[in-house]
Structures are given as C-alpha cells and as structure tokens.
TIZAZA-398547 format. One line per field, with one value per residue (C-alpha): x, y, z. Coordinates in steps of 0.25 Angstrom, whole numbers, always signed. Example, Ala and Ser with C-alpha at 12.3 -4.5 7.8 and 13.67 -1.06 7.14 Angstrom:
<recs>
east: c(+49 | +55);
north: c(-18 | -4);
up: c(+31 | +29);
</recs>
This chain:
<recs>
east: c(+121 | +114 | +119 | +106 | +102 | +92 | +77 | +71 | +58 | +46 | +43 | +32 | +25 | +12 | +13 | +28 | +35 | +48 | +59 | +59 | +73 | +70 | +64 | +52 | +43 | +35 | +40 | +53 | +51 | +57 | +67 | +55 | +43 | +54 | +56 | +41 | +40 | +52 | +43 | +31 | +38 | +44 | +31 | +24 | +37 | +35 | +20 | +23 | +32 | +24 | +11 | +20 | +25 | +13 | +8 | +21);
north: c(-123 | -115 | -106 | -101 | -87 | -85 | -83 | -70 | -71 | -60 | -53 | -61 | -50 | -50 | -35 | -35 | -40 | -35 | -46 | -55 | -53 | -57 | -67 | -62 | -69 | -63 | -72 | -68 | -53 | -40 | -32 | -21 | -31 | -37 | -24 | -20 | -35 | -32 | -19 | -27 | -37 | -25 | -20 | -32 | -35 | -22 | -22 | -38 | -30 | -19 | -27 | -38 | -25 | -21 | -34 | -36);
up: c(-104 | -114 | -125 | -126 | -121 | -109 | -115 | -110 | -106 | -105 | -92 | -84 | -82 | -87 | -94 | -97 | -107 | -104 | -105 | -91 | -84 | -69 | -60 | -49 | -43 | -53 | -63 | -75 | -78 | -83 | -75 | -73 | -70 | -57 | -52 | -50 | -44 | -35 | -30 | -28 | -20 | -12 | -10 | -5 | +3 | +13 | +13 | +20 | +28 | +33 | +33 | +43 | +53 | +56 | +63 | +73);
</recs>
C-alpha cells in the first residue's frame, strides 16, 4: 500500500475546471457538475416513464 496521497484530478466537464470528486456516467466530475447530471437523468428517467404509460 501507498503512502502516497490520492491525485485530484480536474472535472471532465468540458467548461469546468473545478476539482473532480465523483464518478457519473459522465465521467470524474465536480460535486456541482454531478448534480446537474443527476437532474438530467431524473428528467430523461420520467420522460421514458410517461412516454411508456401512454401506449398501455
């Protein structure tokens, strides 16, 4: 094991450069660039859901 300390790396998205702290299917970002991610996903998430009820 390594004494060393964990790198931090830059935020993946293109327009940030705040320092990455979480993992998204976007790729490493910041803690603000996840959340509006999580929102997006939220969004697409209950348009899938409403877009399915209405065939049935």
């Amino acid at each position: 094991m390594s004494s060393e300390s964990a790198r931090v790396s830059s935020c993946d998205t293109p327009t940030c450069s705040s320092d990455a702290e979480t993992i998204t299917p976007e790729g490493y970002v910041c803690e603000s660039c996840a959340a509006k991610i999580a929102v997006e996903y939220e969004q697409a998430r209950e348009r899938d859901l409403e877009a399915g009820s209405g065939e049935a």
